[in-house]
C-alpha positions as CSV (number, residue, x, y, z in Angstrom):
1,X,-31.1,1.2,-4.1
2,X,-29.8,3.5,-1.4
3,X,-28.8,7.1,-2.4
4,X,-27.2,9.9,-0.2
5,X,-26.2,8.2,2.1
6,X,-23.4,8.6,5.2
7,X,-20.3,7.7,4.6
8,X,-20.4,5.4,7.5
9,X,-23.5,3.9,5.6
10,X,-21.7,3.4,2.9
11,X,-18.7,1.5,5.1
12,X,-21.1,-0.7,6.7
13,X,-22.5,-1.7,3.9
14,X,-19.4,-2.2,1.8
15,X,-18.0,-3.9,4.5
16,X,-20.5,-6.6,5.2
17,X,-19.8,-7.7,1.4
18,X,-16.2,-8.1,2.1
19,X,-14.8,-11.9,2.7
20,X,-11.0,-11.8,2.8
21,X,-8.7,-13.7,-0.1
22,X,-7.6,-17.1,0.2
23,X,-4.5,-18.2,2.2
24,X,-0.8,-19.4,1.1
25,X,2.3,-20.7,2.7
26,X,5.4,-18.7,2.1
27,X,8.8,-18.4,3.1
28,X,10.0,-16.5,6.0
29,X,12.4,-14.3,3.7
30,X,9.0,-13.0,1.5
31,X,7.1,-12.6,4.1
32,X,7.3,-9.1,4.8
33,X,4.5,-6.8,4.4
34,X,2.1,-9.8,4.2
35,X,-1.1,-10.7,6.6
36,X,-1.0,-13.7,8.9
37,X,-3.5,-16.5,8.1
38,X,-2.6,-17.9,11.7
39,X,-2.3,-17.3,15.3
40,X,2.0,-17.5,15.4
41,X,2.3,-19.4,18.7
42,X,6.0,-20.4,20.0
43,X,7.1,-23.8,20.0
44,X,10.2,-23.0,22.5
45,X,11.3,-20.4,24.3
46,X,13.5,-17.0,23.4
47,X,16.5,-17.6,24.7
48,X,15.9,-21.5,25.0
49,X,18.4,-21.6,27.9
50,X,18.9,-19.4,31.0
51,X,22.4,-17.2,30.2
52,X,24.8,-14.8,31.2
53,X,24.5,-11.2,30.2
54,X,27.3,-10.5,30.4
55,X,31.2,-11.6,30.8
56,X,32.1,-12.6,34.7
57,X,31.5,-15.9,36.8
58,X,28.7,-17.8,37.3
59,X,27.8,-19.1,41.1
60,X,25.7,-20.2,43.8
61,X,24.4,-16.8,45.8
62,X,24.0,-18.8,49.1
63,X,27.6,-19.1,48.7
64,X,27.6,-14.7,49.3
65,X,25.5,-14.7,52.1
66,X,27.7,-12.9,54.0
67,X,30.8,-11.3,51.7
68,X,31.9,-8.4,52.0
69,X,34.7,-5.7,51.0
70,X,36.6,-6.6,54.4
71,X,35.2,-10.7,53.9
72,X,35.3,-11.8,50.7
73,X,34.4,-15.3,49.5
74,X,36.8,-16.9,47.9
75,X,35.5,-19.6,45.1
76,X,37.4,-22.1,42.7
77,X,36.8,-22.0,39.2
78,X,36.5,-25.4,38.0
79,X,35.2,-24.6,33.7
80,X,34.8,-22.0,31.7
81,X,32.6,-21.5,29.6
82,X,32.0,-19.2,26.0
83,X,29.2,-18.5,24.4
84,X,28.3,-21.5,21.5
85,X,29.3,-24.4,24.8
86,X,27.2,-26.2,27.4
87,X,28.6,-26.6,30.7
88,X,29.9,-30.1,31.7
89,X,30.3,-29.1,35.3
90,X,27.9,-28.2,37.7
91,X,28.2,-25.9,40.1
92,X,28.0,-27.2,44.1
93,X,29.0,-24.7,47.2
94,X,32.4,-23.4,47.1
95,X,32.6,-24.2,43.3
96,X,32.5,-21.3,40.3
97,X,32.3,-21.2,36.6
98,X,34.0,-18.7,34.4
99,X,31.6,-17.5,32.0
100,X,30.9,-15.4,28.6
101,X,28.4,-13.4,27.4
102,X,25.8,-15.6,25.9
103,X,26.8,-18.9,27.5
104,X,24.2,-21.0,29.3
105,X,23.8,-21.1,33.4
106,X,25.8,-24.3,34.5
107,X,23.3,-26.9,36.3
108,X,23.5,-25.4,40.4
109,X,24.4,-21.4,39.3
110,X,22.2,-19.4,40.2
111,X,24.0,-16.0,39.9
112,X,26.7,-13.8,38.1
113,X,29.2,-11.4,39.0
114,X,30.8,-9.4,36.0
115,X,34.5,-10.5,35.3
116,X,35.5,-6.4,36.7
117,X,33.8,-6.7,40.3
118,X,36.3,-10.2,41.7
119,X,39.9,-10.9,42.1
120,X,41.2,-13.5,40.0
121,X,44.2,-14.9,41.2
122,X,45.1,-18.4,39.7
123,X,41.8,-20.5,39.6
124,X,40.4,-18.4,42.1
125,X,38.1,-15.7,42.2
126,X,37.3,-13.5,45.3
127,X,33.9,-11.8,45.8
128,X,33.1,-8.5,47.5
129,X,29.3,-8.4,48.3
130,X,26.5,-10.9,48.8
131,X,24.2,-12.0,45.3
132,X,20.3,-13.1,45.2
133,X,19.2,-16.4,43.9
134,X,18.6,-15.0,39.7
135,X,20.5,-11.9,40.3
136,X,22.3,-11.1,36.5
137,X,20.5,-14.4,35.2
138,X,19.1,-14.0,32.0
139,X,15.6,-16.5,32.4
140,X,15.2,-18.4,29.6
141,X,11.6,-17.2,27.9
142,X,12.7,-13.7,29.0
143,X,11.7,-12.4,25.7
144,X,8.9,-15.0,24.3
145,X,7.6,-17.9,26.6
146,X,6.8,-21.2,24.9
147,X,3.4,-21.7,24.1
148,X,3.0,-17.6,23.9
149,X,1.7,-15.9,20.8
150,X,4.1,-13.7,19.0
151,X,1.9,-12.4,16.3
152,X,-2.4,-12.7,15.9
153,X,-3.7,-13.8,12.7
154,X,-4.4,-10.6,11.2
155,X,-1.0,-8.8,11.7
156,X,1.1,-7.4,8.8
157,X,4.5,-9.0,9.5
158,X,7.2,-6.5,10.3
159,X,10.7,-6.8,10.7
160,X,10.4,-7.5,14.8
161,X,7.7,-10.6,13.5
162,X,10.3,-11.8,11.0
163,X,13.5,-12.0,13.5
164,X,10.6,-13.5,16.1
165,X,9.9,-16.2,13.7
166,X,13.7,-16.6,12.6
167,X,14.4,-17.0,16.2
168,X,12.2,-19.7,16.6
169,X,13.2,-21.6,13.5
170,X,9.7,-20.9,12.1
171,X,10.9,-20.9,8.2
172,X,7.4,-20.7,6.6
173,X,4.2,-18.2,7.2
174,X,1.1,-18.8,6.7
175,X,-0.7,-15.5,5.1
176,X,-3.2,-14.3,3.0
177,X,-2.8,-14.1,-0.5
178,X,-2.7,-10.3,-2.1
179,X,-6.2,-9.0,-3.2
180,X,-5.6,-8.3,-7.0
181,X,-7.4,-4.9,-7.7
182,X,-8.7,-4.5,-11.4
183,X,-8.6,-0.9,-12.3
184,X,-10.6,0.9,-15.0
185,X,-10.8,4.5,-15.8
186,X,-13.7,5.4,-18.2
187,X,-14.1,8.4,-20.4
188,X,-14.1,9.3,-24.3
189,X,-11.3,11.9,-23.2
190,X,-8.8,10.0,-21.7
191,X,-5.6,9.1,-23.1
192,X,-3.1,6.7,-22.3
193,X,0.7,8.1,-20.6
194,X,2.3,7.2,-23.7
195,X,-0.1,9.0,-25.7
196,X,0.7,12.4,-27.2
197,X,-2.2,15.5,-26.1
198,X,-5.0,16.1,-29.0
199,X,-7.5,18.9,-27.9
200,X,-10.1,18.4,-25.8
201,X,-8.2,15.2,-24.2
202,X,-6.7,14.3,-20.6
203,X,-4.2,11.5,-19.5
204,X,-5.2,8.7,-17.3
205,X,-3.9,9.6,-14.1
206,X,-6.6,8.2,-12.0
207,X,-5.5,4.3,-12.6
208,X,-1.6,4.6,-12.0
209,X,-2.7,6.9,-8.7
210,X,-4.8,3.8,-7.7
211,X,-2.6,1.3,-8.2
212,X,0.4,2.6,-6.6
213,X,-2.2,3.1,-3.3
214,X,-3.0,-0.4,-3.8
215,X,0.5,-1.6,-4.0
216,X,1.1,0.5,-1.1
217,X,-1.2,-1.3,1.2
218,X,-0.1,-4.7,0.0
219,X,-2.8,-5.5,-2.7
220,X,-1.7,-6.6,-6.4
221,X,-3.3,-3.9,-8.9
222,X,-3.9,-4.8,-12.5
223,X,-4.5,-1.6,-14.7
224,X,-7.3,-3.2,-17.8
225,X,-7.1,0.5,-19.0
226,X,-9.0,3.4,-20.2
227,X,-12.9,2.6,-21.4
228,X,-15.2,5.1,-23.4
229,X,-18.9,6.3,-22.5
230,X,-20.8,3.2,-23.6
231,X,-22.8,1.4,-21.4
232,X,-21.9,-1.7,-23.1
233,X,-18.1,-1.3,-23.0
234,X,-18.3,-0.4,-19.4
235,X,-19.8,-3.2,-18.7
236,X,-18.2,-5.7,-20.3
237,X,-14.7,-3.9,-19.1
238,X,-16.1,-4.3,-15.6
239,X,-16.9,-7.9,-15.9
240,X,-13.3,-8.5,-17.2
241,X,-12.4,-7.4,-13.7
242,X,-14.6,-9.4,-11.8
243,X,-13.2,-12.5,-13.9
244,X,-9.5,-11.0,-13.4
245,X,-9.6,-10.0,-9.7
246,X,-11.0,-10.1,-6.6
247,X,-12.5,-6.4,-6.7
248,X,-13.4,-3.6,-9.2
249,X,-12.6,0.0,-9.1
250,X,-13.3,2.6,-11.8
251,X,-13.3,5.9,-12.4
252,X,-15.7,8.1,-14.3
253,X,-19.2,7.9,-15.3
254,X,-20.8,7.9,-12.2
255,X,-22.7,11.7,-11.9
256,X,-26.1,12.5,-13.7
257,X,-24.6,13.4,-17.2
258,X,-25.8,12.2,-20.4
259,X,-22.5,9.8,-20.1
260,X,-22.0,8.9,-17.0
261,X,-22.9,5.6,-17.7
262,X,-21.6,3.0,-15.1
263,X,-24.6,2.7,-13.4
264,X,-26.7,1.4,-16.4
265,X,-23.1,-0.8,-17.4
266,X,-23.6,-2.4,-13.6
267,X,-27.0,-3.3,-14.2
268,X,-26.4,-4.6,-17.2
269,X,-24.3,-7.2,-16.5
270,X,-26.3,-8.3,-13.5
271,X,-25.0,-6.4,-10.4
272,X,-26.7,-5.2,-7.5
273,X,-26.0,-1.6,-6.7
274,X,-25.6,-1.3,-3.0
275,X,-25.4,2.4,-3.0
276,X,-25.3,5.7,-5.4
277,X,-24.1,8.8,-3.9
278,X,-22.5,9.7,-0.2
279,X,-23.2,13.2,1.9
280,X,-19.6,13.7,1.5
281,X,-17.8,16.9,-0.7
282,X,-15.4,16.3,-1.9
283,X,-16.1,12.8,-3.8
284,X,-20.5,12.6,-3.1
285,X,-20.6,10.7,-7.0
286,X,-19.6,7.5,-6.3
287,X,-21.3,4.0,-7.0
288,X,-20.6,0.4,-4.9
289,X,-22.6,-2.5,-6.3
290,X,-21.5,-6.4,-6.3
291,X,-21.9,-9.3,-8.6
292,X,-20.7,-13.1,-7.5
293,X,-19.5,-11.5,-4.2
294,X,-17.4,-9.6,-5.5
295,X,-17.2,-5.5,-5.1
296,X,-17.7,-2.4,-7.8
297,X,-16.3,0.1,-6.4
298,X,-16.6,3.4,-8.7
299,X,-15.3,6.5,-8.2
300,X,-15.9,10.2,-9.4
301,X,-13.4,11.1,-12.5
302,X,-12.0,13.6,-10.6
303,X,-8.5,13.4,-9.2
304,X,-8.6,14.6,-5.5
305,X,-12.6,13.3,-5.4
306,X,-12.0,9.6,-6.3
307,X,-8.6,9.6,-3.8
308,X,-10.3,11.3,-1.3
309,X,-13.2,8.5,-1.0
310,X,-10.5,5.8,-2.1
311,X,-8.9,6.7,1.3
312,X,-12.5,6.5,3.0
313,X,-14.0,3.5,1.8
314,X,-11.4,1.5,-0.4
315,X,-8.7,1.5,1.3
316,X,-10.3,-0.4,4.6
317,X,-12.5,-2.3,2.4
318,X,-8.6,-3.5,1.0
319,X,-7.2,-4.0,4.1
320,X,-10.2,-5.8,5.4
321,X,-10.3,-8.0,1.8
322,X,-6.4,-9.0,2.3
323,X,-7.0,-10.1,6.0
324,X,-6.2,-7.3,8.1
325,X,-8.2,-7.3,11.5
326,X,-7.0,-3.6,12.2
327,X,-8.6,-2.1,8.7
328,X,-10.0,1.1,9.7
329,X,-8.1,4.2,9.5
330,X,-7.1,6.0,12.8
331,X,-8.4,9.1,14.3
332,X,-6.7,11.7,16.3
333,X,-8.1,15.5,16.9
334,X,-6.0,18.3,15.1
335,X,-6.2,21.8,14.7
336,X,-6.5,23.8,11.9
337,X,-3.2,25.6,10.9
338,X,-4.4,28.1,8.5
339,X,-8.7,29.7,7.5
340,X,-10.5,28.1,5.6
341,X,-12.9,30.6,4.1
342,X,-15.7,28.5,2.8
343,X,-19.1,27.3,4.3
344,X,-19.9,23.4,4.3
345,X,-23.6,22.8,3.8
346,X,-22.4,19.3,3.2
347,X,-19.8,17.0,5.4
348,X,-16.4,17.9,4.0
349,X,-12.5,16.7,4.5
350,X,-9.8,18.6,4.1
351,X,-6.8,17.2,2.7
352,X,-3.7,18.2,4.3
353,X,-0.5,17.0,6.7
354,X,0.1,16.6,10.3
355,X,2.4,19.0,11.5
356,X,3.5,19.0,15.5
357,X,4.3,21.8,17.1
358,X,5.3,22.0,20.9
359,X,3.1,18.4,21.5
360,X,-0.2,20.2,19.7
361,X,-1.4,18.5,16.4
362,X,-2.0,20.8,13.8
363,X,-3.5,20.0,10.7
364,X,-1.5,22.2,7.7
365,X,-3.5,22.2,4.0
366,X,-1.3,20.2,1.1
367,X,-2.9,22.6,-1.4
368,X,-6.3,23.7,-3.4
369,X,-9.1,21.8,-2.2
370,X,-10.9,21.3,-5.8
371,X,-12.1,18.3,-6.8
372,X,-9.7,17.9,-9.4
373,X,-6.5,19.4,-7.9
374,X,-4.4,16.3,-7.7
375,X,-1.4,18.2,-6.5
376,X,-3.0,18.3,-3.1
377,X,-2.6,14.7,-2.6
378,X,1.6,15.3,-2.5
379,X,2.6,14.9,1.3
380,X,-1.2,14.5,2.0
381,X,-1.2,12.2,5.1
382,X,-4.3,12.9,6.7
383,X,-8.3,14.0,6.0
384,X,-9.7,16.8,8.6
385,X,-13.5,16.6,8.6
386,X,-15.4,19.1,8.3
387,X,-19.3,18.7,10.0
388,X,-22.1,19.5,7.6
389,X,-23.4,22.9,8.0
390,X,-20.6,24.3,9.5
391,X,-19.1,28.2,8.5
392,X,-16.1,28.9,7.3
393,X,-13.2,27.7,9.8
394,X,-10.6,30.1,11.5
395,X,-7.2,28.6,12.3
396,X,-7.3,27.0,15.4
397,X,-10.3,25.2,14.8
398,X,-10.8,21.8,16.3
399,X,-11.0,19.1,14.0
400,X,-11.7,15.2,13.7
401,X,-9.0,13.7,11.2
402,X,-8.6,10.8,9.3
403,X,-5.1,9.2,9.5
404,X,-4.2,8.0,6.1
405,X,-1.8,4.4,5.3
């Protein structure tokens, strides 16, 4: 078993236990949010027809070769045309089409003059200055090409990717399926939220945290609830989640205390541990193993420590599960706003929120930085590491930081 390890140790191997879900067909309208099973490739193009862009008349530009404020040519407009109609005329030299916003190129335009710059008089239209061949001619593919991809297997659909796919009459999506996320919190003194306070006892915060994180990144949590200190019940909650779902995260259990019992319960239902403790503060008591490739990943009981390494290594390992090929959360340098007076013989993060100021990222502390402070997680949008054996840090300190999703 590996113990101590880095944190990008413990990604790698996390990571190379992770096989995403299984894939579904949905329709366009629920599609938002979810991963693409598929390469989205156009069938046609966006617009499917070369068109006007705006009101005015549509013409042959040889026919302006040599117009002029003092020369004008003068064409006859044989059609118009609004947007919704195809032309029935085409164009030949001398010849002109009235035409709307939107409407199609008649067959031998090649140009447009907006309804503001002519002369109309009768079926007429005079022209003060020569045109290119294409000049105010929307192509058609301007936007997508046929044949182009729109979207990589991979991407979470947006609302661009949905009015893509509306647009070419693409009405169902192939995507993965959401990664269901069993969540257990262990510990003889947690109580349920609807549970009056006794002495001595906590609520379970830790499993509605995680779930609404999961929700957030587009998994499907299932909560099986609070466990005590028993190897045996740990276990067999933790198999229930393997049967339930397609990965396992507790909470609890997982330091060198007389009950911290979830590496004995992992063992005893036939995992193999991959890893027990990272080189990280806050968060260093945590526990990965796998059973029927499927992953354990449990978490210090502490509040801030189990979010903090939920954003580290569950989170990507989530993404990566539910099919995202982008998984791994960004970087960017920030500076510290404010000291922060303590020594880090061990690799720390800071958890705290980007703040720009006059185009310099600064990195601003959401609150106490204990293990437990859970507070500091409101408006927390980003981790600032800290390097291992470094002194306390004055404001303005450079620092590597973790963007959070």
């Amino acid at each position: 078993m590996n113990k101590n390890i880095s944190l990008e140790e413990a990604q790698s191997l996390l990571f190379e236990r992770c096989m995403p879900v299984s894939r579904e067909t949905i329709n366009l309208s629920d599609a938002l949010g979810r991963v693409l099973s598929e390469n989205i490739i156009a069938k046609e193009n966006i617009p499917p027809f070369a068109r006007s862009p705006f009101d005015g008349y549509a013409f042959r530009a040889e026919d302006t070769s040599k117009a002029s404020k003092g020369n004008p040519v003068i064409l006859e407009v044989i059609e118009e045309v609004p947007a919704g109609s195809y032309p029935r005329e085409s164009v030949v030299s001398g010849k002109a089409v009235k035409i709307l916003t939107g409407a199609p190129i008649p067959e031998g335009a090649d140009a447009v003059i907006k309804y503001e710059e002519t002369e109309v008089n009768g079926n007429l239209v005079s022209i003060f200055s020569s045109f290119k061949s294409g000049e105010n001619v929307v192509p058609a593919g301007e936007d997508v090409a046929m044949d182009e991809m729109i979207a990589p297997k991979g991407m979470v659909v947006s609302p661009p990717i949905i009015g893509l796919m509306a647009a070419l009459g693409i009405s169902q999506v192939p995507v993965y399926k959401r990664p269901k996320i069993a969540i257990i919190s262990t510990g003889d003194e947690l109580l349920d939220i609807s549970e009056p306070l006794r002495p001595g006892m906590i609520r379970n915060s830790n499993s509605y945290t995680l779930a609404a994180y999961c929700r957030e990144i587009g998994a499907d949590p299932v909560i099986l609830g609070t466990v005590g200190d028993r190897v045996e019940d740990v276990g067999a909650m933790i198999q229930r989640g393997l049967d339930e779902a397609d990965m396992v995260i507790s909470t609890g259990g997982v330091s060198v205390g007389d009950y911290d019992v979830v590496g004995e319960a992992v063992s005893s239902i036939g995992a193999e541990t991959l890893y027990w403790k990272i080189e990280t503060k806050p968060g260093s008591p945590n526990l990965a193993a796998v059973k029927d490739d499927k992953v354990i990943l449990s978490l210090s009981g502490n509040p801030a420590a189990a979010l903090v390494i939920f954003h580290l290594l569950g989170v990507s390992f989530i993404k990566k599960l539910a099919g995202y090929t982008d998984y791994l959360l960004p970087q960017i340098e920030v500076k510290l706003k404010h000291n922060f007076r303590k020594a880090s013989p061990r690799r720390r993060f800071l958890r705290g929120k980007l703040v720009i100021e006059n185009g310099t990222a600064w990195m601003e502390m959401t609150g106490g930085q204990g293990n437990g402070v859970l507070r500091s997680l409101v408006g927390c949008n980003l981790l600032a590491e800290i390097p291992a054996g470094s002194e306390p840090q004055p404001a303005g300190s450079k620092l590597k930081a973790y963007l959070l999703q």
